[in-house]
N, C-alpha and C positions, 0 to 999 in steps of 0.2 A: 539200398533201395534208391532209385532213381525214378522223379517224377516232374514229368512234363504236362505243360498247358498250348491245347492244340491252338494257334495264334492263325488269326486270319489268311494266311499265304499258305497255311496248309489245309486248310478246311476243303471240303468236298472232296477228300479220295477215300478209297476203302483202308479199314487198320489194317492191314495186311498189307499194304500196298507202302502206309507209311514205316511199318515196322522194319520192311524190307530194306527203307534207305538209313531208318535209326540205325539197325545192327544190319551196314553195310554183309560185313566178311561171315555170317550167319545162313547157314542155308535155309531153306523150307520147314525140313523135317524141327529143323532146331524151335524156329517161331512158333511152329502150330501145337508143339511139345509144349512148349513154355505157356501157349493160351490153356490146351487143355489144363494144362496142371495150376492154372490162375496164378502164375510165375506173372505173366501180365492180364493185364485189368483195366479196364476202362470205363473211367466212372465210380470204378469199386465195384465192378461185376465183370465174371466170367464173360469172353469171346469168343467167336468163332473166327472173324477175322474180316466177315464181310459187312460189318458196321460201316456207313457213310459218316465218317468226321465231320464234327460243330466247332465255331466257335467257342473256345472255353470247356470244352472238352477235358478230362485231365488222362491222361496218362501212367500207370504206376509200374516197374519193373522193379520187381522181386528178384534181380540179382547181384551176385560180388562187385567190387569194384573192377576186381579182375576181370573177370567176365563179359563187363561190359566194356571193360576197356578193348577187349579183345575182338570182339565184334564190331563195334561201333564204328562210323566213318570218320573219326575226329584226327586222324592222322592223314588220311586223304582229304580231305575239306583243308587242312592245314595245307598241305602242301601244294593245295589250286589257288591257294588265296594269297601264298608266296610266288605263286608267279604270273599274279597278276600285275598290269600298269599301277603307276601311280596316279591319282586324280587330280589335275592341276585345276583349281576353280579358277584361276585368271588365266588360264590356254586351255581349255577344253578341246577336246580333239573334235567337236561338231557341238551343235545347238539344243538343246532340248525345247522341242517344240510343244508338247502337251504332255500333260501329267497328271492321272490320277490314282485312287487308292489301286487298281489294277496292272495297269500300264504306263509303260514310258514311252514316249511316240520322239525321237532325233530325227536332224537334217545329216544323212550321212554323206560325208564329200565322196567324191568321184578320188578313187586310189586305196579305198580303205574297203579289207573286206567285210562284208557283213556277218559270217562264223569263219573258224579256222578251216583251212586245207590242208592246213600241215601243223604239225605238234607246236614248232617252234613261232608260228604266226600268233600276232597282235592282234585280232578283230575288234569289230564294234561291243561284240558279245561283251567281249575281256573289259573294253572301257566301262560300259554299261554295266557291271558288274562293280568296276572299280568305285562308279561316281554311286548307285545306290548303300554300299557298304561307306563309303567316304559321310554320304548326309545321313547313317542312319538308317536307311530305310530300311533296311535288314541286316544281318550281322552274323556272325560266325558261326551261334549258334544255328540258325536258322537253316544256315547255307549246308546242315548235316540233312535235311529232310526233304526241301526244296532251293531247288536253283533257277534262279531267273533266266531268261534265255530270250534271241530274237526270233519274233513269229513267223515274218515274210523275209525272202531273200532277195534283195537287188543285186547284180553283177559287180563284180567292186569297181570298177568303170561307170558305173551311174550313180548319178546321185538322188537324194532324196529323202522321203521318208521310211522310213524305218522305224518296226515294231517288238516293243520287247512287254512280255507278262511280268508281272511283279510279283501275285500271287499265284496259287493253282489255280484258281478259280478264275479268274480273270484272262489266265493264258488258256484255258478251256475254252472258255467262251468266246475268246477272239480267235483260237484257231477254230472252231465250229465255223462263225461269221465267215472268216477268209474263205476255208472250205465249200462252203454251202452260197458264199456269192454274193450274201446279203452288205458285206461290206463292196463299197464303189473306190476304183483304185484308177485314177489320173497320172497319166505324163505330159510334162511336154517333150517336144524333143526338133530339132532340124534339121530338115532335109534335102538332100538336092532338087531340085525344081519347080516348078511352081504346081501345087495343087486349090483346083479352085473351087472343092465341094465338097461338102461333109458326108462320108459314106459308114455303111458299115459290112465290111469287107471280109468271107469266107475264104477256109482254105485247108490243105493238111499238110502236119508237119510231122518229121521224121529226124530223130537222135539219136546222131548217132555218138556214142559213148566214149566210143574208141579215141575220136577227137573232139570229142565234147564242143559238134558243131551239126548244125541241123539243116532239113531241105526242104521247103515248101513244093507242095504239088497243089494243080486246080482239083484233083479227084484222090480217092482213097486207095492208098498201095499199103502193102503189109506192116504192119506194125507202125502205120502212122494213125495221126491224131487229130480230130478236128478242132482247126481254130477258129474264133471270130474276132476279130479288131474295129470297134466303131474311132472315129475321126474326123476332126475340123480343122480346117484352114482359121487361124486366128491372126495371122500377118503375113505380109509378103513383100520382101526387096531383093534385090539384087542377085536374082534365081536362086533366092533360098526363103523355105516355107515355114513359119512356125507352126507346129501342129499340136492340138492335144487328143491326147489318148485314153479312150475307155480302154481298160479290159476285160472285155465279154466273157474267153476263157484265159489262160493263164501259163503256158507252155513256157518249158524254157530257151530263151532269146527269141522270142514269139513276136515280141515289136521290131525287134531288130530285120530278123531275116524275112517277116511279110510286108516290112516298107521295102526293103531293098527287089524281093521280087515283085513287086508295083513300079520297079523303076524311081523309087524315090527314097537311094540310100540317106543313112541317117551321118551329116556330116560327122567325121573323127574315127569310124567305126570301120575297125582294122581288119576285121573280119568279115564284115558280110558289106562292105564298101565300096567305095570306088576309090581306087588309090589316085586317078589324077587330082579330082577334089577333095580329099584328104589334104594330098600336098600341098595345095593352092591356100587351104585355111590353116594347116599349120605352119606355112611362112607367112601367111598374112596375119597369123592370131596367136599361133603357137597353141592351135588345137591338136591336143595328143590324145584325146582321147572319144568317145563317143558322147555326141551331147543330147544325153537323155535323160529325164530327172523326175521321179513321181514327185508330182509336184500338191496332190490333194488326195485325203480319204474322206470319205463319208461313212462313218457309222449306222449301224441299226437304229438308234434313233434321232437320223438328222445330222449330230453331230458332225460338222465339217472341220478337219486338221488343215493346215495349207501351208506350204513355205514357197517362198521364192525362187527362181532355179538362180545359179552360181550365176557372178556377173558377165563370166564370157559369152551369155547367151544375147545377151543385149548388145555386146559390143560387136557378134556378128553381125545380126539381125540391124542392128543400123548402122 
């Protein structure tokens, strides 16, 4: 017999939902067998499976060791957790900016992706995983039922903040928030020429997949999307603007390619740029990359997160 207590990072999903990730390699047929025949129990009472998990909840399976060995994820959880990074507490690979019992909020640098694109990449996820199993914050058991994971994506070329859930509950609630709009999401970022008024700027954009690069239009053509970008002029030298950016809607490279079709590419940004100015700031600065950086959230209630954008920002700008 094996018997678990439902712990706060798993609470709010259905037991069917959690049974599925306890006995990974288990089908359907197997779980709903096992509820009927009260093999599992919850509470000390027959299931059907669509119970909403508590805090403190208990768990009890009524099978072999065998059994359960066989099903279980403890052999994949082992081997995610083998190749994870190491957590270096004196080099951390970025900043932790805010922390609570839900979420982890990082400064992610500009080079680093935010999930993998390939099997063999290192992302934030992978750190973020390493540094909450490093302080405890969750542990190996844990990692067989829920896995923490980042909620928003930055381009690995940008920096900024970056979101990760710690519990179910928490990553629910913040991708709902993300979703639904209620959370407020800042850039800054600079650009070629001088803008001298804070607008908020319509438009549609189109992705294409193929090269995972997109086209702004002023009206609607097929299969595109309507954006909006609101924006302020917050400084200005030497024909370059510092801007900061709301996200109205949320497209992908949507800040990117709606400055550049306004005529005010985002300096570093190799893709939807202007390569003479590109040039000109990466001999004079050794900017390689696009200087864009979410630099603020605002939470549902108030809550304001903020980091600073990387120093290259400042040593353009003045």
């Amino acid at each position: 017999m094996k018997e678990f207590t439902i712990r706060p990072d798993e609470a709010g999903q259905r037991f069917d939902k959690y049974l599925k990730k306890l006995l990974k390699d288990a089908n359907s047929g197997f779980i709903y067998k096992m509820l009927r025949k009260k093999n599992i129990v919850l509470n000390g009472k027959k299931s059907d499976g669509t119970d909403i998990l508590s805090v403190g909840d208990t768990v009890k399976l009524f099978l072999s060791d065998d059994t359960f060995s066989k099903f279980s994820s403890a052999e994949d959880t082992k081997e995610k957790l083998d190749s994870l990074p190491n957590w270096d507490e004196n080099r951390p690979p970025f900043d932790i900016i805010y922390e609570d019992d839900d979420i982890v909020v990082i400064n992610k640098p500009a080079g680093l992706l935010s999930q993998k694109a390939d099997v063999y990449d290192v992302s934030c996820n992978e750190y973020i995983l390493a540094y909450l199993l490093h302080s405890k914050k969750i542990s190996e058991e844990s990692m067989k039922t829920f896995r923490p994971s980042v909620l928003n994506r930055l381009d690995r070329n940008t920096s900024g903040i970056l979101l990760a859930g710690k519990t179910l509950s928490g990553s629910q609630k913040m991708s709902e928030a993300l979703k639904d709009r209620s959370v407020h999401k800042f850039y800054y970022t600079l650009v070629s020429g001088k803008v001298s008024e804070a607008m908020t700027v319509e438009a549609y954009l189109l992705h294409d997949e193929k090269t995972n690069k997109v086209n702004i239009y002023d009206r609607q053509v097929d299969g595109s999307k309507k954006i909006i970008t609101r924006y302020k002029p917050v400084d200005f030298k030497n024909d370059v603007t510092l801007l900061e950016i709301e996200l109205i809607t949320g497209r992908t490279h949507q800040i990117r390619a709606h400055l550049a079709s306004l005529g005010h590419p985002i300096i570093g940004d190799t893709k939807y740029g202007n390569k003479n100015v590109n040039k000109q700031f990466r001999d004079a600065y050794g900017v390689k990359h696009q200087l864009l950086h979410a630099h603020k959230l605002v939470l549902e209630d108030g809550t304001s997160i903020e980091c600073e954008p990387p120093a290259i920002f400042k040593r353009v700008i003045n």
